[in-house]
PDB file of the backbone (N, CA, C, O) and the ligand in Angstrom, with CONECT records:
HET     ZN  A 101       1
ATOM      1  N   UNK A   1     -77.362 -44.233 -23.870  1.00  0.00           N
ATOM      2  CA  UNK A   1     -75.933 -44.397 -23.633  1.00  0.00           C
ATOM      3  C   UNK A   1     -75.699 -45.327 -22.456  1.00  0.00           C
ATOM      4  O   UNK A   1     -76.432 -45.510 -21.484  1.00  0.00           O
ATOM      5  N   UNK A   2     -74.423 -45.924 -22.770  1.00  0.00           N
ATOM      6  CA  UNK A   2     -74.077 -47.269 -21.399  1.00  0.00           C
ATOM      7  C   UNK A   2     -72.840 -46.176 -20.751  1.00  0.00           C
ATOM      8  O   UNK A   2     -72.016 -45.525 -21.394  1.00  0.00           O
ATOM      9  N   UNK A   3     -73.062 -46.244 -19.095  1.00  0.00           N
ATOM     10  CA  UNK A   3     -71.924 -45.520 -18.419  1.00  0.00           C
ATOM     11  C   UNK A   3     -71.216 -46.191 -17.541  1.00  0.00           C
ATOM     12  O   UNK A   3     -71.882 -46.417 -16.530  1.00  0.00           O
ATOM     13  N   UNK A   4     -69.977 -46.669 -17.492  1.00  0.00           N
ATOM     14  CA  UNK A   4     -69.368 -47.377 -16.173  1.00  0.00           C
ATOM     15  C   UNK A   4     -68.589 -46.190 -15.841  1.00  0.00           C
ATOM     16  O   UNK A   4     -68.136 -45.417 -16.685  1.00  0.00           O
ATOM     17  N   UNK A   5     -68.406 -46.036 -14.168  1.00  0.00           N
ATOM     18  CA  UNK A   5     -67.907 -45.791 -13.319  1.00  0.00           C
ATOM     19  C   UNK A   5     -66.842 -46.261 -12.797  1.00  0.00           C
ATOM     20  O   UNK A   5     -67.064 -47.238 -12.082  1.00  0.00           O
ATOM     21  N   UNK A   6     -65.667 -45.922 -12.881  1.00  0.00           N
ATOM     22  CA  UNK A   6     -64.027 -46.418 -12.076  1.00  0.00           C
ATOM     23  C   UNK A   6     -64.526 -46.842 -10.793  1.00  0.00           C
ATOM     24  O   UNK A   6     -64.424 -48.013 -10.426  1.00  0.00           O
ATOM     25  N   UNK A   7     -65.090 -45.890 -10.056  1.00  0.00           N
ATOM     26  CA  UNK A   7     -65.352 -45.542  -8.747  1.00  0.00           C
ATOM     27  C   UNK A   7     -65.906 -47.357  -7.995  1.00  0.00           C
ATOM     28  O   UNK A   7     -65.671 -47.961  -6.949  1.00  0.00           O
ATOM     29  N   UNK A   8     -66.644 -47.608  -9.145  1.00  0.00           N
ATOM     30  CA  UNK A   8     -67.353 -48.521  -9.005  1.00  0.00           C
ATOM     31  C   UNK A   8     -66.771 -50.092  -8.630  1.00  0.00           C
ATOM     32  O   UNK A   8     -67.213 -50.851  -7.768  1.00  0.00           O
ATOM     33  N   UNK A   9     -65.727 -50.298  -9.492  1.00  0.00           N
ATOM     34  CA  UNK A   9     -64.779 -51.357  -9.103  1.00  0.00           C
ATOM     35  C   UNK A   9     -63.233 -51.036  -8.495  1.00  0.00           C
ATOM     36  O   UNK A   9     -62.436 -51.862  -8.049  1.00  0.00           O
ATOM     37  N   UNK A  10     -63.100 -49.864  -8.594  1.00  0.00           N
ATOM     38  CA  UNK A  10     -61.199 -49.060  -8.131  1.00  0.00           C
ATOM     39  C   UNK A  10     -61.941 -47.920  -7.205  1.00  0.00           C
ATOM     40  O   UNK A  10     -62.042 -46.804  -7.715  1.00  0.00           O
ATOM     41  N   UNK A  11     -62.425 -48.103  -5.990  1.00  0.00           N
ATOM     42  CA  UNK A  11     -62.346 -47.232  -4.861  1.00  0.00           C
ATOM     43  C   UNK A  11     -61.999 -46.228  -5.020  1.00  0.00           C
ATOM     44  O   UNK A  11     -60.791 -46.229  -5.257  1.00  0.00           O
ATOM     45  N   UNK A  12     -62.401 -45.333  -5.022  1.00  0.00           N
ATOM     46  CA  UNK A  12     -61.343 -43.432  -5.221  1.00  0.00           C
ATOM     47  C   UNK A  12     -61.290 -42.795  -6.210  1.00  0.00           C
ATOM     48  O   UNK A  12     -61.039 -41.594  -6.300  1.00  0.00           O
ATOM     49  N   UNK A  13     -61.666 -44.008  -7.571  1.00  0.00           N
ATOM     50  CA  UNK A  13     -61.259 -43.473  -8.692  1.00  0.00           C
ATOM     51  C   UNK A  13     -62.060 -42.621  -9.205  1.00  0.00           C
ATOM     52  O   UNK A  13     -63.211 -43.046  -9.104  1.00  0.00           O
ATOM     53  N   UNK A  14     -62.007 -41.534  -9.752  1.00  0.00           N
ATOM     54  CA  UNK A  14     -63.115 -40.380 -10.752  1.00  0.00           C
ATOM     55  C   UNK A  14     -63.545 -40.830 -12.295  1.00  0.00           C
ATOM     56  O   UNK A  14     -64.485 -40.397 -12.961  1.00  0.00           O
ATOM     57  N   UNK A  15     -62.760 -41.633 -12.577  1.00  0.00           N
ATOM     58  CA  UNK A  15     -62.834 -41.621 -14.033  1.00  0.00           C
ATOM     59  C   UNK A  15     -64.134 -42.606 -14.428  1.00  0.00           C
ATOM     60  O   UNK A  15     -64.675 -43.478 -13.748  1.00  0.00           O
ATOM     61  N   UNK A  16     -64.445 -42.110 -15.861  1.00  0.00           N
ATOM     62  CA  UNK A  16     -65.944 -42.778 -15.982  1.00  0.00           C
ATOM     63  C   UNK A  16     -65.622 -42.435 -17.679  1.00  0.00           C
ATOM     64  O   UNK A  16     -64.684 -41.843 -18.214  1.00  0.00           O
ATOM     65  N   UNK A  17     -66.910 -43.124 -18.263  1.00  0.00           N
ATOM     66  CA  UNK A  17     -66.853 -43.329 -19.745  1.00  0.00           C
ATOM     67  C   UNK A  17     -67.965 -44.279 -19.790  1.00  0.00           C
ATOM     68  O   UNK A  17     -68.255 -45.336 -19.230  1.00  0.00           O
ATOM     69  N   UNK A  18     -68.616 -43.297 -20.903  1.00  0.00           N
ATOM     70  CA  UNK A  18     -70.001 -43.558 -22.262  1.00  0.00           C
ATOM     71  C   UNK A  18     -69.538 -43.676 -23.366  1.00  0.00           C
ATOM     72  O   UNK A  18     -68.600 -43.135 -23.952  1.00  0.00           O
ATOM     73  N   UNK A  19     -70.595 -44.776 -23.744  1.00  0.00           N
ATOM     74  CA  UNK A  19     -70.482 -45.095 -25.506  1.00  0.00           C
ATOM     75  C   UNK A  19     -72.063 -45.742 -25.424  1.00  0.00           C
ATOM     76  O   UNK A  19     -72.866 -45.855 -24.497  1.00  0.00           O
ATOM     77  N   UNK A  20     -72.094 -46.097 -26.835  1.00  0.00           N
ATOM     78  CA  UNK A  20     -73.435 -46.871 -27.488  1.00  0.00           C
ATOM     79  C   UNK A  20     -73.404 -47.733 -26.699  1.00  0.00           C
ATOM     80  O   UNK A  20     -74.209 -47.851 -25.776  1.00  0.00           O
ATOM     81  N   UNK A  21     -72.491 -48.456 -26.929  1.00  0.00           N
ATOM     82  CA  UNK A  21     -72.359 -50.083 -26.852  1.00  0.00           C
ATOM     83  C   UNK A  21     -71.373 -50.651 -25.796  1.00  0.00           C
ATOM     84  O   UNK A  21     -70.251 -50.198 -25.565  1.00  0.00           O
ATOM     85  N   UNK A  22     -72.018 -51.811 -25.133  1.00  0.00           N
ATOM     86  CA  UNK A  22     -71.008 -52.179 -23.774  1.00  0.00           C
ATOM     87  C   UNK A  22     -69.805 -52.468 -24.316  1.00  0.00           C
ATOM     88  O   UNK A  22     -68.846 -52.692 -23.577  1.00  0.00           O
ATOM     89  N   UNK A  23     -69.688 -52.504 -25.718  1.00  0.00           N
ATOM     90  CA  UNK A  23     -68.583 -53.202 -26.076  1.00  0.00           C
ATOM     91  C   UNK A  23     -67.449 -52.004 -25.656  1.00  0.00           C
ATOM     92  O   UNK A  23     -66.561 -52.072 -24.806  1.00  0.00           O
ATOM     93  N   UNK A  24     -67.700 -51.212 -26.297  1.00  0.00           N
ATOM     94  CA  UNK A  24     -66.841 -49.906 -26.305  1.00  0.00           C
ATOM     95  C   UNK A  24     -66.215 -49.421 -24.724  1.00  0.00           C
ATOM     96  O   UNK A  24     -65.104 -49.056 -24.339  1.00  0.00           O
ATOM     97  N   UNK A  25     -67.709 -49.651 -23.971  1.00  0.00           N
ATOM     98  CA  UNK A  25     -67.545 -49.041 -22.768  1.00  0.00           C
ATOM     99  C   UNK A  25     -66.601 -50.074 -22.000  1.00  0.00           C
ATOM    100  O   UNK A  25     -66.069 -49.422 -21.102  1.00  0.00           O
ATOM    101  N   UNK A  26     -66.127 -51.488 -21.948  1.00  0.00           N
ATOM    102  CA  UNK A  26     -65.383 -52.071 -21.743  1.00  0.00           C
ATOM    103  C   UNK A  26     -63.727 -52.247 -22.530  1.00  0.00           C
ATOM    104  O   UNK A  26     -62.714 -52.569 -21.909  1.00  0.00           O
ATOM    105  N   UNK A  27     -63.785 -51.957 -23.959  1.00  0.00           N
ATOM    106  CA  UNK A  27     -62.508 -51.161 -24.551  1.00  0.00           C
ATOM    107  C   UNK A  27     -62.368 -50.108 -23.689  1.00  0.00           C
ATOM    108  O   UNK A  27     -61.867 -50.487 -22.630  1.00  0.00           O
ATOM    109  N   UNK A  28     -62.629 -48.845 -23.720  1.00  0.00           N
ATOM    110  CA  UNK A  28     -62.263 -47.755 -22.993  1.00  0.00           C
ATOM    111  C   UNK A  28     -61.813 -48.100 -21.577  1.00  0.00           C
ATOM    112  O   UNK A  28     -60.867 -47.532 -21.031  1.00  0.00           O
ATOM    113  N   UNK A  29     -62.520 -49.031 -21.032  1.00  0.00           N
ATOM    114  CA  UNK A  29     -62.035 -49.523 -19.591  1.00  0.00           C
ATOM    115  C   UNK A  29     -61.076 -49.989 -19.706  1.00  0.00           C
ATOM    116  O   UNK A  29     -59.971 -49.546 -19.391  1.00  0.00           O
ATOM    117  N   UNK A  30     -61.521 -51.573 -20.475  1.00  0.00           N
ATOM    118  CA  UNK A  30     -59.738 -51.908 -20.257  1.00  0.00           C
ATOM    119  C   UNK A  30     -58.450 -51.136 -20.355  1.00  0.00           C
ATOM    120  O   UNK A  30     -57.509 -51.341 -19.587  1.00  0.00           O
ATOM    121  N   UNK A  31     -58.431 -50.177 -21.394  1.00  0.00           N
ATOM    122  CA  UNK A  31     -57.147 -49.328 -21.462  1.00  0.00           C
ATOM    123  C   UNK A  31     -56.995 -48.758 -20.228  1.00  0.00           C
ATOM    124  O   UNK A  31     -56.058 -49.009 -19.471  1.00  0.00           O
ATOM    125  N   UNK A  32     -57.924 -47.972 -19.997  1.00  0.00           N
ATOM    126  CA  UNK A  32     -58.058 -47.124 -18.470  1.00  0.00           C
ATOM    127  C   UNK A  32     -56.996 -47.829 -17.076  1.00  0.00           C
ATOM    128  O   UNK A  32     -56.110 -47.290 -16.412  1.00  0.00           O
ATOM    129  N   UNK A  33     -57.659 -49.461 -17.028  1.00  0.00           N
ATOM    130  CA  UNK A  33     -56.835 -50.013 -16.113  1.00  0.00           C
ATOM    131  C   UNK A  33     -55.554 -50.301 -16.534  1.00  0.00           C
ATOM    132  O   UNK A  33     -54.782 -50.845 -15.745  1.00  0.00           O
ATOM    133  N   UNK A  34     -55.228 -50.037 -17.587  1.00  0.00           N
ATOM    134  CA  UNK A  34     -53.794 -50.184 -18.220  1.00  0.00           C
ATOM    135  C   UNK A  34     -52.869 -49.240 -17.859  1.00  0.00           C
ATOM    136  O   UNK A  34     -51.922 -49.402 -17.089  1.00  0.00           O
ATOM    137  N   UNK A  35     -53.312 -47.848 -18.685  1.00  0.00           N
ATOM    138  CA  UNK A  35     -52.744 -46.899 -18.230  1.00  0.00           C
ATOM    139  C   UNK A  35     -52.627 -46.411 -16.806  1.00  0.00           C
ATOM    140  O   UNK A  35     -51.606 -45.915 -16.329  1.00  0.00           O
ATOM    141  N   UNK A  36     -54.010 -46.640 -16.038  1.00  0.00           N
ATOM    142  CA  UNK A  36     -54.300 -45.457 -15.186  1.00  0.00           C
ATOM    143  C   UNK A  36     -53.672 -46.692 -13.720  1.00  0.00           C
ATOM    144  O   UNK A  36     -52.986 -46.201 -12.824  1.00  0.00           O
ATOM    145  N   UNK A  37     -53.931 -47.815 -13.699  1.00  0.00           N
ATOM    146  CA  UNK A  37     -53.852 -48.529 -13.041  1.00  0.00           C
ATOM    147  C   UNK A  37     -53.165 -49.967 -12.704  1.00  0.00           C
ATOM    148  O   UNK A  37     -53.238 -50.684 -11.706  1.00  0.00           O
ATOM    149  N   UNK A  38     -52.338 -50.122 -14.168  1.00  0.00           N
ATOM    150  CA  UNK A  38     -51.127 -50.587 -14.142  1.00  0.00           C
ATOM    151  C   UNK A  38     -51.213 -52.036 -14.094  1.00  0.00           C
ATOM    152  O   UNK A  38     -50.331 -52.811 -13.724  1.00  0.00           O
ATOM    153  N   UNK A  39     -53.053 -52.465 -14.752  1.00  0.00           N
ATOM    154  CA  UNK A  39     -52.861 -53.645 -14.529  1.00  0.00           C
ATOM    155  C   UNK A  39     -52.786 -54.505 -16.359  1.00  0.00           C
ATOM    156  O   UNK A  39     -53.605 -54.661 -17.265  1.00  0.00           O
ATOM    157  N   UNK A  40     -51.460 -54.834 -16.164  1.00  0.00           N
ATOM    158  CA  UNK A  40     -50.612 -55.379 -17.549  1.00  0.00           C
ATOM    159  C   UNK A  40     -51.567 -56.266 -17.884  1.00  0.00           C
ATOM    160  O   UNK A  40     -51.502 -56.425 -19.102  1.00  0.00           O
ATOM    161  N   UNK A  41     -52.437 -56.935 -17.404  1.00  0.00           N
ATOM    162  CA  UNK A  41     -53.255 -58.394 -17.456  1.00  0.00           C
ATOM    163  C   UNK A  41     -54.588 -58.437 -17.089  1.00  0.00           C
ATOM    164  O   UNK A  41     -55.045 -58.969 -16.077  1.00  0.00           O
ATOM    165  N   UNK A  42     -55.324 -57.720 -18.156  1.00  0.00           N
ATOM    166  CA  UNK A  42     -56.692 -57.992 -17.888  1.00  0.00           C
ATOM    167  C   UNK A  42     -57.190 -59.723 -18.161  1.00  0.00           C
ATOM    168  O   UNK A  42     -56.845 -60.511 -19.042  1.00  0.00           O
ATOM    169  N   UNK A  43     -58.161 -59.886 -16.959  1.00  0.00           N
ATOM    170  CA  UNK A  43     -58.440 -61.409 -16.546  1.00  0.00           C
ATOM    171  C   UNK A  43     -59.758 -61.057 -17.115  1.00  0.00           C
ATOM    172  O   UNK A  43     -60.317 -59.963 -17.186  1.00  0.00           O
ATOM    173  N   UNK A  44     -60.206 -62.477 -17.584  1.00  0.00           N
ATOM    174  CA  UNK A  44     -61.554 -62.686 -17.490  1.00  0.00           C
ATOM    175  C   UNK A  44     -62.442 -62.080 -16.387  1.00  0.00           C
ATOM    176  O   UNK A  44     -63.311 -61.245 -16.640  1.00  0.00           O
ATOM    177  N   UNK A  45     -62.301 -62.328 -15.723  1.00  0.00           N
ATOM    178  CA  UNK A  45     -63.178 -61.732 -14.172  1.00  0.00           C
ATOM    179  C   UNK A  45     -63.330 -61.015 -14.459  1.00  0.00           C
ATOM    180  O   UNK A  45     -64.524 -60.757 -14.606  1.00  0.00           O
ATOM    181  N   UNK A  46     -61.836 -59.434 -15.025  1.00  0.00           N
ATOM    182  CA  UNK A  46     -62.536 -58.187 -14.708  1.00  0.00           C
ATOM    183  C   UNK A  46     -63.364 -57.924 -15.916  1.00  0.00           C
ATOM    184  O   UNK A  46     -64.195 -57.025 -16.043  1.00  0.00           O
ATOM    185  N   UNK A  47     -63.036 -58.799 -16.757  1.00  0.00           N
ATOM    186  CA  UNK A  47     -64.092 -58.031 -17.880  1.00  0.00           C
ATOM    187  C   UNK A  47     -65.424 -58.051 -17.509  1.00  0.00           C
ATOM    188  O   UNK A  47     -66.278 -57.192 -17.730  1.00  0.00           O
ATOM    189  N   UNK A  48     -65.568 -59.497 -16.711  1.00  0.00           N
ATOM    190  CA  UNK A  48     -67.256 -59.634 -15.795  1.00  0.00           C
ATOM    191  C   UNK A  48     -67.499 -58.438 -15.384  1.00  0.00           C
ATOM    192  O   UNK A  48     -68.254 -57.622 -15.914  1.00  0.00           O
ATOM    193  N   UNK A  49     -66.595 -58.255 -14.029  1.00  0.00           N
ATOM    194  CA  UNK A  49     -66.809 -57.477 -13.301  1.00  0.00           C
ATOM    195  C   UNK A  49     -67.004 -55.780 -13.673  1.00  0.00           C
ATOM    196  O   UNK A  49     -67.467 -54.847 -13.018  1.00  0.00           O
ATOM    197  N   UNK A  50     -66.399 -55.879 -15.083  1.00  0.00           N
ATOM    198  CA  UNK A  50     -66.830 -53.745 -15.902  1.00  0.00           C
ATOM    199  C   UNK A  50     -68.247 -54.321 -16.402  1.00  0.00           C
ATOM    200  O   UNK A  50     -69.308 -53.797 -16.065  1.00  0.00           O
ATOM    201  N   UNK A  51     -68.176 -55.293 -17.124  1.00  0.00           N
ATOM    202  CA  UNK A  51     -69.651 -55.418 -17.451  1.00  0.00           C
ATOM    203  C   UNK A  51     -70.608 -55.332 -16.331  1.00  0.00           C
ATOM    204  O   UNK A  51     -71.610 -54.628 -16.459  1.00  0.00           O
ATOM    205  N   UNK A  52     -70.381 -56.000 -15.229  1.00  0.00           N
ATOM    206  CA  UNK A  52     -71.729 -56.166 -14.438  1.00  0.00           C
ATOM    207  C   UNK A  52     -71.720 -54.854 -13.575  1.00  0.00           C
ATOM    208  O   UNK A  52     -72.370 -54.938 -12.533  1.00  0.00           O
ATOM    209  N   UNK A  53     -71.206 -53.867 -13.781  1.00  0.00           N
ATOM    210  CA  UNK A  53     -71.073 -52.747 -13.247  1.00  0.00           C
ATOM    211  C   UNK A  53     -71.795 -51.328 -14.592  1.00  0.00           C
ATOM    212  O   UNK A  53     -72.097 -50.158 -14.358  1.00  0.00           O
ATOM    213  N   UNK A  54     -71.851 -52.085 -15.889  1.00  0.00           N
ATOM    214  CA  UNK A  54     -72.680 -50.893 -16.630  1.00  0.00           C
ATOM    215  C   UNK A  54     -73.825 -50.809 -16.147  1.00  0.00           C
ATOM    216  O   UNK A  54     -74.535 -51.684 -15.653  1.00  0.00           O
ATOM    217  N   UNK A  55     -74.095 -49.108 -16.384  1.00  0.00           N
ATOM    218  CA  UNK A  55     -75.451 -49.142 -16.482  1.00  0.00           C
ATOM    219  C   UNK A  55     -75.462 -48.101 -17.387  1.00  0.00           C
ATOM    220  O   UNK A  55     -74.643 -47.285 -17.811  1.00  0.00           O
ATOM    221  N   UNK A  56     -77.176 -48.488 -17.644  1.00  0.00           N
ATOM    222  CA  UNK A  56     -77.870 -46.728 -18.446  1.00  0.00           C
ATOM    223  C   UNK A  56     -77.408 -45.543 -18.052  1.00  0.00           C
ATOM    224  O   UNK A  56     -77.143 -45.543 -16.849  1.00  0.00           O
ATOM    225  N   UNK A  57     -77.240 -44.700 -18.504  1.00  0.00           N
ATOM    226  CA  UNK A  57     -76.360 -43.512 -18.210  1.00  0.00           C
ATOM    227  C   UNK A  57     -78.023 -42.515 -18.255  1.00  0.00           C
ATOM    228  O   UNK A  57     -78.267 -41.964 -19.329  1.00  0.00           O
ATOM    229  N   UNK A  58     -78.821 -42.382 -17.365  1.00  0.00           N
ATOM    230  CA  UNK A  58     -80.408 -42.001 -17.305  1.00  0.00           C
ATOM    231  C   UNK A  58     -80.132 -40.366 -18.217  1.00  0.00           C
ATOM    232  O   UNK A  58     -80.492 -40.099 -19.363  1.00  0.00           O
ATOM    233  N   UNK A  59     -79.468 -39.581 -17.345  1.00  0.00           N
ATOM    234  CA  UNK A  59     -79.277 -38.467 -18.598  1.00  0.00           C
ATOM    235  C   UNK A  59     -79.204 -37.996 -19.606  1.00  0.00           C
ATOM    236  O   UNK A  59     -79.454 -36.854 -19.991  1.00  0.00           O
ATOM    237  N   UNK A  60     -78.613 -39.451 -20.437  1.00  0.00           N
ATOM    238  CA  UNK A  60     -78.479 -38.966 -21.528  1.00  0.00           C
ATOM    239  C   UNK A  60     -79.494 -39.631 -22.034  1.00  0.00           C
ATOM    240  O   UNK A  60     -79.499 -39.305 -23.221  1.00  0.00           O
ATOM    241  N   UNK A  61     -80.514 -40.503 -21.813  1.00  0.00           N
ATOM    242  CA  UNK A  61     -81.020 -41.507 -22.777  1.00  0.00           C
ATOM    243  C   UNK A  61     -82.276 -41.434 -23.111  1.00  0.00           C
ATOM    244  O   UNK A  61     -82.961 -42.300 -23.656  1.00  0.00           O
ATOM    245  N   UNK A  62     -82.729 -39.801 -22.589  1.00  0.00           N
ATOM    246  CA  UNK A  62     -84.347 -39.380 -22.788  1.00  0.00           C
ATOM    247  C   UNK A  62     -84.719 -38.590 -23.837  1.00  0.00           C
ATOM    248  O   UNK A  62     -85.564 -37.695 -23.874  1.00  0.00           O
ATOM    249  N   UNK A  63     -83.907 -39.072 -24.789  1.00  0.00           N
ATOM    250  CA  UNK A  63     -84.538 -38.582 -26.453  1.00  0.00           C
ATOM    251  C   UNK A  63     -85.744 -39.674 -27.230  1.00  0.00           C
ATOM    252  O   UNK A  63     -86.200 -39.399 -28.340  1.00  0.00           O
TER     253      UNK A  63
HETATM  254 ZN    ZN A 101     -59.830 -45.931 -12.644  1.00  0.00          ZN2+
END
């Protein structure tokens, strides 16, 4: 599983989200900053910036 962390690029934030695929895990983000964070206009950058912030989620991925 791929896991990004809010915390990771939004200071303070708790929220986090797994999927298969980075693809997903960057859908789920973008909405996140939509709803949760009000930003109407996801930029190129941040999509960099959720991507270069996944990682392996180690817990789940030892099957
Ligand atoms: Zn957040």
């Amino acid at each position: 599983m791929r896991l990004f962390e809010c915390g990771t690029l939004v200071p303070g934030c708790q929220w986090h989200t797994r999927a298969e695929e980075d693809a997903e895990v960057v859908r789920r983000t973008v909405e996140h900053m939509r709803t949760a964070h009000g930003e109407e206009i996801i930029r190129e950058n941040m999509i960099e910036n959720i991507k270069a912030r996944i990682r392996n989620d180690e817990g789940a991925a030892a099957a």
